[in-house]
PDB file with SEQRES, HELIX, SHEET and CRYST1 records, atoms N, CA, C and O in Angstrom:
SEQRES   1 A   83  UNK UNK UNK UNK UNK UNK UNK UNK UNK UNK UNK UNK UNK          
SEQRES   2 A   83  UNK UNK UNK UNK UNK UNK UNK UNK UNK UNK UNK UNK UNK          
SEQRES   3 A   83  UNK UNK UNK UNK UNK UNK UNK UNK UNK UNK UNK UNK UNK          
SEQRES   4 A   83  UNK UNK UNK UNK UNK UNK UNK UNK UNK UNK UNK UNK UNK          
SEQRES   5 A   83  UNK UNK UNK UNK UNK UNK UNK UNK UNK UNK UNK UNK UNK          
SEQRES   6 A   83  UNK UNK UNK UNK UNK UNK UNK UNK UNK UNK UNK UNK UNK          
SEQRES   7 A   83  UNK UNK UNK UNK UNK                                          
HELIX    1 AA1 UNK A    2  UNK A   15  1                                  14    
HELIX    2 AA2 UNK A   29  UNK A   42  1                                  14    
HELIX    3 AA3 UNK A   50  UNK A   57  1                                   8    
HELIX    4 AA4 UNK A   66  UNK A   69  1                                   4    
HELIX    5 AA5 UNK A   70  UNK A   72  5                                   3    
CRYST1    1.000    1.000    1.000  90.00  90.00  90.00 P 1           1          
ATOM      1  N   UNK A   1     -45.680 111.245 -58.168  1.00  0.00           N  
ATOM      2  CA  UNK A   1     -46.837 112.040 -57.800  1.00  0.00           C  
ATOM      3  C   UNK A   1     -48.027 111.685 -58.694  1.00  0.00           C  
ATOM      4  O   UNK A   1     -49.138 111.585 -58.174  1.00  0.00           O  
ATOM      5  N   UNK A   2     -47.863 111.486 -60.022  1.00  0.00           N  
ATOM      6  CA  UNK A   2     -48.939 111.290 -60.968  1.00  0.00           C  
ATOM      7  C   UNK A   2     -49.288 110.014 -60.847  1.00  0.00           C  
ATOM      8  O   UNK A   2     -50.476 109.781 -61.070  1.00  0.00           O  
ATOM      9  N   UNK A   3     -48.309 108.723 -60.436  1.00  0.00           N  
ATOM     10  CA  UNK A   3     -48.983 107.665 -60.157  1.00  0.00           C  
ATOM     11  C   UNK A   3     -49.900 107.282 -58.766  1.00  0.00           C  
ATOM     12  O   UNK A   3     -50.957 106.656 -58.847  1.00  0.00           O  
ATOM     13  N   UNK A   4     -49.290 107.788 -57.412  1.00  0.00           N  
ATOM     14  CA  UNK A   4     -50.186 108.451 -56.130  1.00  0.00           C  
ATOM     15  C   UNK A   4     -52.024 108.932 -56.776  1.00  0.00           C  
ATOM     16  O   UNK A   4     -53.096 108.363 -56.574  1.00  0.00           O  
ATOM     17  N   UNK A   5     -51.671 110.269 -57.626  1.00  0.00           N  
ATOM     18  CA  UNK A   5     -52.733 110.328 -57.933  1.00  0.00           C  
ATOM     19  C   UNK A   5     -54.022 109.691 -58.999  1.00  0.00           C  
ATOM     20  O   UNK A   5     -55.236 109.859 -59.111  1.00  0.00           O  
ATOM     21  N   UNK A   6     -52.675 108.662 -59.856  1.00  0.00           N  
ATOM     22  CA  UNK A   6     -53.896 107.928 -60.366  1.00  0.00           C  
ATOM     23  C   UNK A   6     -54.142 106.908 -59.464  1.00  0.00           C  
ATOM     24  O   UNK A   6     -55.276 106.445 -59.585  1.00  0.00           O  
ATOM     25  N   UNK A   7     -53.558 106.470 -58.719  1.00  0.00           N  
ATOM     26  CA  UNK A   7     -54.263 105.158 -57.509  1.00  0.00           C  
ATOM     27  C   UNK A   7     -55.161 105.922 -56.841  1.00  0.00           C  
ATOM     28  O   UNK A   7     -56.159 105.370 -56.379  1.00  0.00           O  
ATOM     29  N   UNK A   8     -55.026 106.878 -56.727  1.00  0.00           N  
ATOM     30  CA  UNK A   8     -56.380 108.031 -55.442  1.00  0.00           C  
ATOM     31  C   UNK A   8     -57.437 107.651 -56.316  1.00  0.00           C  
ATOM     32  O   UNK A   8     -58.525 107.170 -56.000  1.00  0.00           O  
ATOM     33  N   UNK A   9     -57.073 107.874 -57.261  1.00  0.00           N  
ATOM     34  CA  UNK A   9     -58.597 107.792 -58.357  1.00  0.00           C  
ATOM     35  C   UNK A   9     -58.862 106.645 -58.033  1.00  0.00           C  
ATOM     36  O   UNK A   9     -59.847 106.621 -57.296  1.00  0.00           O  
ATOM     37  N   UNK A  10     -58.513 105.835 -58.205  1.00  0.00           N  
ATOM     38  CA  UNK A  10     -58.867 103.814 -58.613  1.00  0.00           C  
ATOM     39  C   UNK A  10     -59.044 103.823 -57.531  1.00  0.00           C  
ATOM     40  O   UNK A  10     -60.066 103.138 -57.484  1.00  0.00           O  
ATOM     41  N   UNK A  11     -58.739 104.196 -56.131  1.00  0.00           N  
ATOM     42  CA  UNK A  11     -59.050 103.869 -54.485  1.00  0.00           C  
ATOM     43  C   UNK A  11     -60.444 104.100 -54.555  1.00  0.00           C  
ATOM     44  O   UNK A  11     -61.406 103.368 -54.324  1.00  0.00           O  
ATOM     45  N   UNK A  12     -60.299 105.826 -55.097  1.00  0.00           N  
ATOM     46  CA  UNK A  12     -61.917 105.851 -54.611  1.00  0.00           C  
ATOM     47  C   UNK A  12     -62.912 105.540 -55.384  1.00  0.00           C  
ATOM     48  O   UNK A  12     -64.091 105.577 -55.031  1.00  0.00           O  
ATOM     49  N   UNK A  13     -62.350 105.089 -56.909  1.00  0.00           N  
ATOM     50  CA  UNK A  13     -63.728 104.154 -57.340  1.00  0.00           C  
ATOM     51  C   UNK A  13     -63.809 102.873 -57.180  1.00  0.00           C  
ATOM     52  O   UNK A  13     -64.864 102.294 -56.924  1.00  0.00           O  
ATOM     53  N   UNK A  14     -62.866 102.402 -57.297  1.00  0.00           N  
ATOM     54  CA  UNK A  14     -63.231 100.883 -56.279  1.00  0.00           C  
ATOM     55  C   UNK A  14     -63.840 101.041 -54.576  1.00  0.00           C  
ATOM     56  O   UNK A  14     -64.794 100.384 -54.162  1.00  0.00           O  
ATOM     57  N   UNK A  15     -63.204 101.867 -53.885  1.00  0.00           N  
ATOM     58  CA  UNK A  15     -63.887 101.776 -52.864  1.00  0.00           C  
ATOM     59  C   UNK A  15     -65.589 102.360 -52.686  1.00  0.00           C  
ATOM     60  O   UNK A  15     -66.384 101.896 -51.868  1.00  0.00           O  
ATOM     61  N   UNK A  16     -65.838 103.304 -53.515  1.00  0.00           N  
ATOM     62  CA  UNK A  16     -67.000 103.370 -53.608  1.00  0.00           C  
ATOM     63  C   UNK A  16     -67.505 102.962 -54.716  1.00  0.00           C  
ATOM     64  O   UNK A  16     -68.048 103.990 -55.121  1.00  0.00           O  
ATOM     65  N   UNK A  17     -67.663 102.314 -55.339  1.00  0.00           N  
ATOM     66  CA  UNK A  17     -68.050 101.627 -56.850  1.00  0.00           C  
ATOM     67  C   UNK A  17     -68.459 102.090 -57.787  1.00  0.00           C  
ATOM     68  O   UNK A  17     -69.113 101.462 -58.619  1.00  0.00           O  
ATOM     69  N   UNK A  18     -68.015 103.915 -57.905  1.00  0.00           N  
ATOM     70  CA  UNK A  18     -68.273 104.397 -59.026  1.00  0.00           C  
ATOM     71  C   UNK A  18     -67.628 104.599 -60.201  1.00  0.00           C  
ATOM     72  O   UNK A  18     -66.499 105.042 -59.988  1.00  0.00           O  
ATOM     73  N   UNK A  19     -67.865 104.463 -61.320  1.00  0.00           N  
ATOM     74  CA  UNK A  19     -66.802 104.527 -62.512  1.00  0.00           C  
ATOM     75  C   UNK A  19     -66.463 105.936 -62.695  1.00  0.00           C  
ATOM     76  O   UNK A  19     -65.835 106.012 -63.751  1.00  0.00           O  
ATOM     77  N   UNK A  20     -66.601 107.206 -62.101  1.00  0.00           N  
ATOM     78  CA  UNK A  20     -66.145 108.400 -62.397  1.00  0.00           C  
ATOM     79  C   UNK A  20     -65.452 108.973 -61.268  1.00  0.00           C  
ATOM     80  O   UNK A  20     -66.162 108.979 -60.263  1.00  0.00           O  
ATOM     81  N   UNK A  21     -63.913 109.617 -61.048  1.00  0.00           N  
ATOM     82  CA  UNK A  21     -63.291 109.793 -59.213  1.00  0.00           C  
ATOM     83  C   UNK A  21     -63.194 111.047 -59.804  1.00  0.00           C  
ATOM     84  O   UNK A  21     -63.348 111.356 -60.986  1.00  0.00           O  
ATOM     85  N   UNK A  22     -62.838 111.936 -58.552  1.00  0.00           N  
ATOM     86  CA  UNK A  22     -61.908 113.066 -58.713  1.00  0.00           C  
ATOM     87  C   UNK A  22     -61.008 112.916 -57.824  1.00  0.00           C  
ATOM     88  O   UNK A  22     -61.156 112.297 -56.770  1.00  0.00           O  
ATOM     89  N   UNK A  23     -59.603 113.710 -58.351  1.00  0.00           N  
ATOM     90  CA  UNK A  23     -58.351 113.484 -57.932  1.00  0.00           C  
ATOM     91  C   UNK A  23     -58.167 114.988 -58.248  1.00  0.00           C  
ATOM     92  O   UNK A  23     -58.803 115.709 -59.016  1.00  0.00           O  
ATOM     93  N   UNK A  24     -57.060 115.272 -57.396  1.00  0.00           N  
ATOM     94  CA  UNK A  24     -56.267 117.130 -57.706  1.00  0.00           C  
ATOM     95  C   UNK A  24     -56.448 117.270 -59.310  1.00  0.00           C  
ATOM     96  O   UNK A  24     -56.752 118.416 -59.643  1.00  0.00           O  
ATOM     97  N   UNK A  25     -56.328 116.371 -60.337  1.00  0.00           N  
ATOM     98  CA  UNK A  25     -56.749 116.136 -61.722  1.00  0.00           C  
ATOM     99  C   UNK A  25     -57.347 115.263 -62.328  1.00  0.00           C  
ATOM    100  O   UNK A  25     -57.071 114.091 -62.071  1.00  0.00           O  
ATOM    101  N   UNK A  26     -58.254 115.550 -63.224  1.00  0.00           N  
ATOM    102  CA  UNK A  26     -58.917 114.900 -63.966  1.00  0.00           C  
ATOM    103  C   UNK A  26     -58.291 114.044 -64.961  1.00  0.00           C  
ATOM    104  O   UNK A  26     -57.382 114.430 -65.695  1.00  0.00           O  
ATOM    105  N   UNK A  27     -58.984 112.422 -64.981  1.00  0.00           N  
ATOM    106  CA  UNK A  27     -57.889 111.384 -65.688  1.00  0.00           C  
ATOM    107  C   UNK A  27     -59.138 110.853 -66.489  1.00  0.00           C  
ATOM    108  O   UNK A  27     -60.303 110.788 -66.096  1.00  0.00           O  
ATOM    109  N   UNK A  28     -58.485 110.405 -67.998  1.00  0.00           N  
ATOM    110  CA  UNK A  28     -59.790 110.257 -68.960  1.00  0.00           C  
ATOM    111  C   UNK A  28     -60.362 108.921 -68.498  1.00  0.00           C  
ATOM    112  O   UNK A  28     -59.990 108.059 -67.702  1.00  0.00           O  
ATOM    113  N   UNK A  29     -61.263 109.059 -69.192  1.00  0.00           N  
ATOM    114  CA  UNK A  29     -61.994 107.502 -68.633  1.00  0.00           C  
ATOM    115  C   UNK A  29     -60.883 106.079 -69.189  1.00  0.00           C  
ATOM    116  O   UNK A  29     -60.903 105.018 -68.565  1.00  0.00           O  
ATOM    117  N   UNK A  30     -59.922 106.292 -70.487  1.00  0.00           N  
ATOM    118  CA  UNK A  30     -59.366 105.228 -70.820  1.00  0.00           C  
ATOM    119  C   UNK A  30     -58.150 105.174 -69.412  1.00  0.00           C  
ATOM    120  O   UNK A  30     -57.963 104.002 -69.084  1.00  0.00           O  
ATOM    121  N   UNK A  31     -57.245 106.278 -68.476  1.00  0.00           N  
ATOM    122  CA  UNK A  31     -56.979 106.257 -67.925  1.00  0.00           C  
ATOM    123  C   UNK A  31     -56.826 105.367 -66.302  1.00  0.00           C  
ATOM    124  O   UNK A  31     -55.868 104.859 -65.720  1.00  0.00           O  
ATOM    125  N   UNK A  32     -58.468 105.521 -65.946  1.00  0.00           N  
ATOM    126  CA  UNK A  32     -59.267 104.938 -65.109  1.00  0.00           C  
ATOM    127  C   UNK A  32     -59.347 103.612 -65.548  1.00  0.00           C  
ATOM    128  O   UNK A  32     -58.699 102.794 -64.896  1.00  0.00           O  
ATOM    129  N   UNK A  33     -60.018 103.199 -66.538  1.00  0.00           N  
ATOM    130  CA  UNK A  33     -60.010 102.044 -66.936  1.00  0.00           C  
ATOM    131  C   UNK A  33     -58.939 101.364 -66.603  1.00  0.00           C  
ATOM    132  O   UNK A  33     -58.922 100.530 -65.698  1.00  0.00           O  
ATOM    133  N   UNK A  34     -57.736 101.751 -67.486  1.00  0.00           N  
ATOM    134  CA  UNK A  34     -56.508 101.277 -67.587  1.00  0.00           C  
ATOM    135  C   UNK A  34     -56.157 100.309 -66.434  1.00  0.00           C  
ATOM    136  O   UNK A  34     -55.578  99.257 -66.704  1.00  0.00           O  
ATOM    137  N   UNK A  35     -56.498 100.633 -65.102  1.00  0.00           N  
ATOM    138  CA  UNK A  35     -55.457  99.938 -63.993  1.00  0.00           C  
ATOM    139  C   UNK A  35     -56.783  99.343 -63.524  1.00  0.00           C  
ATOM    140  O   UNK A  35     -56.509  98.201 -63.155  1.00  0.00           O  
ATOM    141  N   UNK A  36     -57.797  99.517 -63.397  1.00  0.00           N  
ATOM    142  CA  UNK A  36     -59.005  99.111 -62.595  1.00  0.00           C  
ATOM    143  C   UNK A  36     -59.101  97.692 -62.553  1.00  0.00           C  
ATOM    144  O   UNK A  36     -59.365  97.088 -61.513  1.00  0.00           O  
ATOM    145  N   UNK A  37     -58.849  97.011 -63.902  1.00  0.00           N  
ATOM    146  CA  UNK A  37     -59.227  95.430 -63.469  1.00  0.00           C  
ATOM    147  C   UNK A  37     -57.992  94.826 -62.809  1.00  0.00           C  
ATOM    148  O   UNK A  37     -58.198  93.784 -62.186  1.00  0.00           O  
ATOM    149  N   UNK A  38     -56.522  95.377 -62.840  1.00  0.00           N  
ATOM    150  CA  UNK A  38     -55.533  94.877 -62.588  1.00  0.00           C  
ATOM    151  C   UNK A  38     -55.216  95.085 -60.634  1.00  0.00           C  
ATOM    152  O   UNK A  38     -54.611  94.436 -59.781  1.00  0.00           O  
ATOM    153  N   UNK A  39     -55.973  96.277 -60.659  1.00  0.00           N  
ATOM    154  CA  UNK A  39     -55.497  96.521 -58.876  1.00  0.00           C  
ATOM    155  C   UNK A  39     -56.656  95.404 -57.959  1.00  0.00           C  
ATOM    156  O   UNK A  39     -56.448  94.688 -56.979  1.00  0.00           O  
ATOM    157  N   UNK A  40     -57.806  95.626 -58.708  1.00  0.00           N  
ATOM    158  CA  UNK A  40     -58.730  94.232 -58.384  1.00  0.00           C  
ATOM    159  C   UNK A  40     -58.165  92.991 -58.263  1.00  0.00           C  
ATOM    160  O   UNK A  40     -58.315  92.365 -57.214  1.00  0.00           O  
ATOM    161  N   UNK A  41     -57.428  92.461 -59.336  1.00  0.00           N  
ATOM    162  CA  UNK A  41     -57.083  91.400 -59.348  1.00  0.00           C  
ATOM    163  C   UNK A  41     -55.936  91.059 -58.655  1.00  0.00           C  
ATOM    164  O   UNK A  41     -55.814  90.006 -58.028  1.00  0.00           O  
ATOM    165  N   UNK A  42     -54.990  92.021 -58.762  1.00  0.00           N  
ATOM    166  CA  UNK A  42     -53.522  91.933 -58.180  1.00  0.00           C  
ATOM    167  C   UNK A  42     -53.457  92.691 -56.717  1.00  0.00           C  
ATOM    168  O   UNK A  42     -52.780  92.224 -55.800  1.00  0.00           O  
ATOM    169  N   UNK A  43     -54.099  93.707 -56.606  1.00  0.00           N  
ATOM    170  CA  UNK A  43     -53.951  94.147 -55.026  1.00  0.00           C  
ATOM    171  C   UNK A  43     -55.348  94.647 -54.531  1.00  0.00           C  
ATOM    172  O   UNK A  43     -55.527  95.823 -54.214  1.00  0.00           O  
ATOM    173  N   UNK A  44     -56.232  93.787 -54.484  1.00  0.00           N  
ATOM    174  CA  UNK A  44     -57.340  94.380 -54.049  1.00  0.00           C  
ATOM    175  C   UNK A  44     -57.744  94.580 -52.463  1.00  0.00           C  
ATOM    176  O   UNK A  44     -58.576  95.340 -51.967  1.00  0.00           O  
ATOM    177  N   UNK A  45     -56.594  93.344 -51.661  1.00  0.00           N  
ATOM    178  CA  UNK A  45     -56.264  93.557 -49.849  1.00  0.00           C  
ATOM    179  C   UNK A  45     -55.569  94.518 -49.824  1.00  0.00           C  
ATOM    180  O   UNK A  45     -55.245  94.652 -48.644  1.00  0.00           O  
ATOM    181  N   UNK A  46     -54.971  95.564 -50.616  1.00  0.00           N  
ATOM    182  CA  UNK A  46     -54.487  97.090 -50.362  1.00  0.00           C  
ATOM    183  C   UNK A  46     -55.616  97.838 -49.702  1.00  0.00           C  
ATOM    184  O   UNK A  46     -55.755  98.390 -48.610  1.00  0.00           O  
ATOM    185  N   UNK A  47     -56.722  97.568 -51.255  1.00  0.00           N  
ATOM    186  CA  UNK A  47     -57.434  99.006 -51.137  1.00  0.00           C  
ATOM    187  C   UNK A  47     -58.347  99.421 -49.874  1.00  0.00           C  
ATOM    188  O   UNK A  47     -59.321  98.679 -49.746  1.00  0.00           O  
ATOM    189  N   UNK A  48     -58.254 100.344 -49.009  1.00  0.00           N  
ATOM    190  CA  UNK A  48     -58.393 101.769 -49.781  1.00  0.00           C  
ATOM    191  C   UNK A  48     -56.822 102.898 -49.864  1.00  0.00           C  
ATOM    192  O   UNK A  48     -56.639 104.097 -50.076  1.00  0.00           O  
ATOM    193  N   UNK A  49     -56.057 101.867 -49.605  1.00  0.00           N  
ATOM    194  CA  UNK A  49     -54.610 102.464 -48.556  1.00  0.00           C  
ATOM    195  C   UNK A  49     -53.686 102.442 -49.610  1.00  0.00           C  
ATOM    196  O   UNK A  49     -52.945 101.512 -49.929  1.00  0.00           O  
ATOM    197  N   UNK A  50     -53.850 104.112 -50.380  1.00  0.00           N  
ATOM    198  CA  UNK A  50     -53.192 104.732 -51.757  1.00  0.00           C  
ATOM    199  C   UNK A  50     -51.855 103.972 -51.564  1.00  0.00           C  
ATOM    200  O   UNK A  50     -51.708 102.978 -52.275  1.00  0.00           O  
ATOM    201  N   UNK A  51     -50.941 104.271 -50.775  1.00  0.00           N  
ATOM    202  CA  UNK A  51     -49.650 103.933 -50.705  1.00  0.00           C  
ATOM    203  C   UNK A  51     -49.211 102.648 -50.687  1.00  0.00           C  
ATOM    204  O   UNK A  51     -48.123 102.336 -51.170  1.00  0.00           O  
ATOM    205  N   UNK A  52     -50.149 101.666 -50.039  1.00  0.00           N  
ATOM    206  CA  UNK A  52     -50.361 100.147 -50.300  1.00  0.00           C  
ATOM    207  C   UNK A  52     -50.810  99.792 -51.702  1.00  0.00           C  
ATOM    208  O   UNK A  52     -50.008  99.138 -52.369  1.00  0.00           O  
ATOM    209  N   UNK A  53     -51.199  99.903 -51.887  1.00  0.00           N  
ATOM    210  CA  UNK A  53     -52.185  99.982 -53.424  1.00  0.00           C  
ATOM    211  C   UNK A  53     -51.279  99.934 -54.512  1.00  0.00           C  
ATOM    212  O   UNK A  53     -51.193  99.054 -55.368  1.00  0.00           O  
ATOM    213  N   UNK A  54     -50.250 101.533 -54.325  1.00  0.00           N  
ATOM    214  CA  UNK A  54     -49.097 101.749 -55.140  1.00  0.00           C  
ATOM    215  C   UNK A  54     -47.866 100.732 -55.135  1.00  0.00           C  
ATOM    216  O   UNK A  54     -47.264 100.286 -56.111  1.00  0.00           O  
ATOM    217  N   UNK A  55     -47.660 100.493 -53.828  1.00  0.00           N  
ATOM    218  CA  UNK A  55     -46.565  99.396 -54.251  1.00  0.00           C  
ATOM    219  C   UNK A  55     -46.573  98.336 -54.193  1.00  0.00           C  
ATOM    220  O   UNK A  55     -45.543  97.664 -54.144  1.00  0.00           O  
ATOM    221  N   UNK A  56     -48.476  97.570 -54.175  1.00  0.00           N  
ATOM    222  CA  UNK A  56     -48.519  96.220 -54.402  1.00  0.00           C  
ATOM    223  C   UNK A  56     -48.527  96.561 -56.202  1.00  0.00           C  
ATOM    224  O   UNK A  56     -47.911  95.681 -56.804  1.00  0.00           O  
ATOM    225  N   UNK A  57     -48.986  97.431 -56.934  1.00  0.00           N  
ATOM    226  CA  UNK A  57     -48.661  97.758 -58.494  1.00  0.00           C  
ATOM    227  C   UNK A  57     -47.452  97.737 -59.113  1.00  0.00           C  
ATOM    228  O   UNK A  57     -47.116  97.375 -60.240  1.00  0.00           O  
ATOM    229  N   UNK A  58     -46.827  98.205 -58.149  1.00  0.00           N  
ATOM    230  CA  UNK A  58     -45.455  98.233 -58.682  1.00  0.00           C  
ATOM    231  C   UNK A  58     -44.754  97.009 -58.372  1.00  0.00           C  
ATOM    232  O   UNK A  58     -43.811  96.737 -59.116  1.00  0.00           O  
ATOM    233  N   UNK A  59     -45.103  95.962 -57.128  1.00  0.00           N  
ATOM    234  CA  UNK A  59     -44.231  95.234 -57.268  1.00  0.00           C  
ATOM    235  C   UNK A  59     -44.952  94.104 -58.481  1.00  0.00           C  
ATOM    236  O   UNK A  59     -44.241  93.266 -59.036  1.00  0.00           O  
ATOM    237  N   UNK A  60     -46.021  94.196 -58.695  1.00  0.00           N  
ATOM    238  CA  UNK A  60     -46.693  93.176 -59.889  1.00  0.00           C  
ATOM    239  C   UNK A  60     -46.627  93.686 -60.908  1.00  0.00           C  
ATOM    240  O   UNK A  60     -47.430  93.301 -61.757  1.00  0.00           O  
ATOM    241  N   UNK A  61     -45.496  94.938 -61.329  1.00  0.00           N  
ATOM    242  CA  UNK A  61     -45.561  95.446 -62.740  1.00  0.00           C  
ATOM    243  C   UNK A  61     -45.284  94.529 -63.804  1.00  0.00           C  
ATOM    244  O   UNK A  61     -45.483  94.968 -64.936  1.00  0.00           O  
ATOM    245  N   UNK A  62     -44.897  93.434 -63.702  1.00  0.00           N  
ATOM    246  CA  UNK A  62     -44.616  92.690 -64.908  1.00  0.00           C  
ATOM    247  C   UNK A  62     -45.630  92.008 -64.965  1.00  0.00           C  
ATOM    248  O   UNK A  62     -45.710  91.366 -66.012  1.00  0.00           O  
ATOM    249  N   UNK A  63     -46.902  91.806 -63.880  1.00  0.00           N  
ATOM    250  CA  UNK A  63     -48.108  91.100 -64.348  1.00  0.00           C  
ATOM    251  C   UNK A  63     -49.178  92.283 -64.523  1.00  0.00           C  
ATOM    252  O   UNK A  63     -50.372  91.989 -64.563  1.00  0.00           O  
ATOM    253  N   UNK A  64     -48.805  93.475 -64.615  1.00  0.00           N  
ATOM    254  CA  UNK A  64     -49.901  94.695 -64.949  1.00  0.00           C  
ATOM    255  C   UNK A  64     -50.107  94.855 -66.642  1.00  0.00           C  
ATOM    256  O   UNK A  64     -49.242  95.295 -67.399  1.00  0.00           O  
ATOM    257  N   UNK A  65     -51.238  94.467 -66.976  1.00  0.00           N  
ATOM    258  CA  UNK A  65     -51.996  94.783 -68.495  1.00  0.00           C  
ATOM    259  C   UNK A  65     -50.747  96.045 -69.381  1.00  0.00           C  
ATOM    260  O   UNK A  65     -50.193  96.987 -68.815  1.00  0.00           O  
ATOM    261  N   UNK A  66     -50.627  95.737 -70.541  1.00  0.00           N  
ATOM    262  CA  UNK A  66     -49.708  96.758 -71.111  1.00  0.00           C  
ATOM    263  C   UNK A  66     -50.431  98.383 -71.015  1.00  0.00           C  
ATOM    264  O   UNK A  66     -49.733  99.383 -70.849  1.00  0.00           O  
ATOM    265  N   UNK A  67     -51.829  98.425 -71.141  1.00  0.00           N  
ATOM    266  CA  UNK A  67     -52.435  99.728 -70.736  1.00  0.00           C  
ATOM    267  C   UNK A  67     -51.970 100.324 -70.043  1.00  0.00           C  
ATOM    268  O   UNK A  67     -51.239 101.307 -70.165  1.00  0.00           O  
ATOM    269  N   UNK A  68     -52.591  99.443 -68.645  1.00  0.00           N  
ATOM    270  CA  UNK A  68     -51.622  99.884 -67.088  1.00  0.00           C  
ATOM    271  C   UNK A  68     -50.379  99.977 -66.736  1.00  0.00           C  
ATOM    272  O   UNK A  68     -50.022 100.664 -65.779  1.00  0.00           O  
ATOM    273  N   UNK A  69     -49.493  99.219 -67.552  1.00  0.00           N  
ATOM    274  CA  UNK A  69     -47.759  99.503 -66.970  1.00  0.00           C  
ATOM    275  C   UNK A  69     -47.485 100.887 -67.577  1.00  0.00           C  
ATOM    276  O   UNK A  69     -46.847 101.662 -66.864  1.00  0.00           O  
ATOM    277  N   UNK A  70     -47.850 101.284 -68.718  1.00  0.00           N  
ATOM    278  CA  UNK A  70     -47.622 102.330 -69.513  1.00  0.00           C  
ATOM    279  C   UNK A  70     -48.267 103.797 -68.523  1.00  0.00           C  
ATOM    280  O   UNK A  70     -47.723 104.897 -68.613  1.00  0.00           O  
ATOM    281  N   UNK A  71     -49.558 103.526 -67.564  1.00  0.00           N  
ATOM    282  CA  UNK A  71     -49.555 104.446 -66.513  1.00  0.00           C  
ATOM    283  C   UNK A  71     -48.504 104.815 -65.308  1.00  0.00           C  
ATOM    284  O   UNK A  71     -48.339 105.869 -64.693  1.00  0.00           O  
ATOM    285  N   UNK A  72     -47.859 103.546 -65.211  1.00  0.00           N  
ATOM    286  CA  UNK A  72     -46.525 103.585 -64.399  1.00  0.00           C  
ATOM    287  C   UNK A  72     -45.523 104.337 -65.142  1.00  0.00           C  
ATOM    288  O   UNK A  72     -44.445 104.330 -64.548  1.00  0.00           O  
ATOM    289  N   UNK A  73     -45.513 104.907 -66.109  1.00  0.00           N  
ATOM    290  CA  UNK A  73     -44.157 105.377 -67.523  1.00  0.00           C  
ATOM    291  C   UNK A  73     -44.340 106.881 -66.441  1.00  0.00           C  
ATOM    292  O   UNK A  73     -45.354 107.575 -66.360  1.00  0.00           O  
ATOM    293  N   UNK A  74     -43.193 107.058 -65.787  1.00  0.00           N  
ATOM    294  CA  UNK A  74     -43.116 109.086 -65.688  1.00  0.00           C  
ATOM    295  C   UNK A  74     -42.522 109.113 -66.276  1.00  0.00           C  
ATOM    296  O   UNK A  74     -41.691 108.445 -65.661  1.00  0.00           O  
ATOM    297  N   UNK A  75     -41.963 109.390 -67.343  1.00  0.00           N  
ATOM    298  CA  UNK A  75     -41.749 109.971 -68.198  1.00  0.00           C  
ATOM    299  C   UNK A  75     -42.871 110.438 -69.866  1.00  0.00           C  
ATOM    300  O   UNK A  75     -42.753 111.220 -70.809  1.00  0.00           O  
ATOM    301  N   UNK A  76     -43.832 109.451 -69.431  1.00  0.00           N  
ATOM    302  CA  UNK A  76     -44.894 109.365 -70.227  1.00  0.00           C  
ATOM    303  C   UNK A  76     -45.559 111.051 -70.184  1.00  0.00           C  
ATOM    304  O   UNK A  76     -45.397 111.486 -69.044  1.00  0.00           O  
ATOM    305  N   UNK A  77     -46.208 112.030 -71.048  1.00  0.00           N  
ATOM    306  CA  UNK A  77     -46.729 112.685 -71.124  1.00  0.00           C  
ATOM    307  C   UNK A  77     -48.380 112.317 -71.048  1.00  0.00           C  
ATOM    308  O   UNK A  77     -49.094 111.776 -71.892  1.00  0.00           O  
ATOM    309  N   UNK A  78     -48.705 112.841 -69.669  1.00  0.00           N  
ATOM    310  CA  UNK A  78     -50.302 113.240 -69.193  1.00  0.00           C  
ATOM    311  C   UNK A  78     -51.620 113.894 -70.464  1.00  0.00           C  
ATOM    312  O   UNK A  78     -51.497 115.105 -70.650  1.00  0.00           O  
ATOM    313  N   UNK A  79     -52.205 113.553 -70.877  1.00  0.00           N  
ATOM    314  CA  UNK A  79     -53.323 114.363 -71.714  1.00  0.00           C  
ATOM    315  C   UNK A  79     -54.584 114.653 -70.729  1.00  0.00           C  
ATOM    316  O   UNK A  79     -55.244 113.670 -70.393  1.00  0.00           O  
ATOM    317  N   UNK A  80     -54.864 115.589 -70.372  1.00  0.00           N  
ATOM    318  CA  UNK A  80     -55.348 116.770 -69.472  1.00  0.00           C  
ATOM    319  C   UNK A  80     -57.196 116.751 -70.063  1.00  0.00           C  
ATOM    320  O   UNK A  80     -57.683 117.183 -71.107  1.00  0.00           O  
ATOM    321  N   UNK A  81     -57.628 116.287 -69.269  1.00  0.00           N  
ATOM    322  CA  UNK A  81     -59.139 116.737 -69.737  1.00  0.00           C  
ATOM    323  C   UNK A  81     -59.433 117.626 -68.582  1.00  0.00           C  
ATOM    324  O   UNK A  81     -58.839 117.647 -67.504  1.00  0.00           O  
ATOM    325  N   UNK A  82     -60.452 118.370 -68.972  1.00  0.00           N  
ATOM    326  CA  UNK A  82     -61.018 119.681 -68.024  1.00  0.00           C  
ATOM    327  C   UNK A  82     -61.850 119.322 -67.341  1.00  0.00           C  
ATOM    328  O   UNK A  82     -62.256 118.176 -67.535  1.00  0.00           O  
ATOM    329  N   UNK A  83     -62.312 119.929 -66.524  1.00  0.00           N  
ATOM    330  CA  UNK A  83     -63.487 119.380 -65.214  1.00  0.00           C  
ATOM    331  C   UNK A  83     -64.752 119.982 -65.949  1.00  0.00           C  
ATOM    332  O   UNK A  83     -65.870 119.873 -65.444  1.00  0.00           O  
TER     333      UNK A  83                                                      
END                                                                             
């Protein structure tokens, strides 16, 4: 679910080219960052199609930036910024 919603984010700022999304939650800007140059580079014929998006990431997790694989971690604990 938390990775769904960080690709919602990266969908809709790549698809509209802004560096700030909203998603059901707010993700810090190092967050955003994190996957942005990698879904460009590695699945950018996904976007805007969250679920495409997600498992062209996952199947290139061993070529995703250590930032970004570490967004793939559920078990990883979320740090929560406020709207």
């Amino acid at each position: 679910m938390r990775t769904k919603l960080l690709l919602s984010s990266l969908t809709l700022m790549l698809g509209i080219g802004i560096g700030t999304a909203f998603a059901e939650e707010a993700y810090t800007d190092e967050e955003q960052e994190a996957c942005q140059a990698d879904a460009m580079r590695l699945c950018s014929d996904a976007v805007p199609d969250v679920d495409r998006v997600t498992a062209c990431m996952k199947q290139h997790i061993s070529s995703l930036s250590p930032p970004c694989a570490k967004m793939f971690d559920s078990e990883r604990p979320r740090p929560h910024r406020h709207k």
